[in-house]
C-alpha positions in Angstrom: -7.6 12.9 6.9 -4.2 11.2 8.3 -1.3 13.6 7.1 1.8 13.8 8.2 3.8 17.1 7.2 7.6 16.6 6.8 10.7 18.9 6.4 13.7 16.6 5.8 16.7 18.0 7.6 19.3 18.9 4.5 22.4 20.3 6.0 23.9 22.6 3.2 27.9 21.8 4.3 27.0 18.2 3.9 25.4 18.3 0.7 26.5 21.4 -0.9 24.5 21.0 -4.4 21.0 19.9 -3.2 18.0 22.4 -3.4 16.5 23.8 -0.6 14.4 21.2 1.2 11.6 20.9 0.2 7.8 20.6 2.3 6.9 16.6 2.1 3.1 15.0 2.5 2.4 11.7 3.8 -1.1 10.5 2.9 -2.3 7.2 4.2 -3.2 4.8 1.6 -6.8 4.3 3.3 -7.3 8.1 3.2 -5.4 8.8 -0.3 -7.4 8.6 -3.9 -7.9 4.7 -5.3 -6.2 3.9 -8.3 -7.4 2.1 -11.5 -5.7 -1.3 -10.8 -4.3 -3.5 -13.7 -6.4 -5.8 -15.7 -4.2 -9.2 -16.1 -6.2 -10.6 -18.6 -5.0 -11.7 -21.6 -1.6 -12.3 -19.9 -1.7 -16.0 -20.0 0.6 -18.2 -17.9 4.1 -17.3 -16.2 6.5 -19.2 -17.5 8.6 -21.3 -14.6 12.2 -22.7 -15.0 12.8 -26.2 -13.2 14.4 -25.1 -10.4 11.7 -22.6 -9.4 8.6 -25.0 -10.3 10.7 -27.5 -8.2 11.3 -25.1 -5.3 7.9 -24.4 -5.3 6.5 -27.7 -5.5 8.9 -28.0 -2.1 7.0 -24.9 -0.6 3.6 -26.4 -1.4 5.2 -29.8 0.4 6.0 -28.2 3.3 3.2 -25.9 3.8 1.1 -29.3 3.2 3.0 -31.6 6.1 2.5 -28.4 8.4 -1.0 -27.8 8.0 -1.2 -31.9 9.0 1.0 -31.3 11.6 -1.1 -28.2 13.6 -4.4 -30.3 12.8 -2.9 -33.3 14.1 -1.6 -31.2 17.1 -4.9 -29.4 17.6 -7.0 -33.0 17.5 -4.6 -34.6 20.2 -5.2 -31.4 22.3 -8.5 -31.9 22.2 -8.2 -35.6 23.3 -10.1 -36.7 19.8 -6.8 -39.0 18.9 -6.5 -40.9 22.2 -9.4 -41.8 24.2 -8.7 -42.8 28.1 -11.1 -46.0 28.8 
């Protein structure tokens, strides 16, 4: 198991009301117990103001002419898109 024993360094003059430090465990997620996770059903649909749907509908734009783009790129690297006679 990954742990990771910590003391944090509380000086008393600084912070004159804390408790005495205390001794801290880190657990890696891969190595710590697995939760239940959350059932979304039932939940129906988020409801979207303009502005977001629209700013969204911009991201999906984008992330559409850039995917075209890199294949486009990647095809004209390959020397698919111009052939030399």
């Amino acid at each position: 198991m990954a742990t990771l024993n910590a003391t944090p360094n509380l000086t008393p003059r600084l912070m004159p009301d804390t408790p005495e430090p205390q001794d801290l465990r880190v657990i890696h997620p891969l190595d710590d117990v697995a939760e239940q996770k959350c059932s979304s059903l039932g939940l129906g649909r988020i409801r979207l103001t303009r502005p977001v749907r629209l700013s969204l509908g911009v991201l999906r734009a984008y992330l559409i002419a850039m995917t075209l783009m890199l294949g486009y790129h990647v095809l004209d690297l390959a020397g698919l898109l111009h052939k030399s006679h």
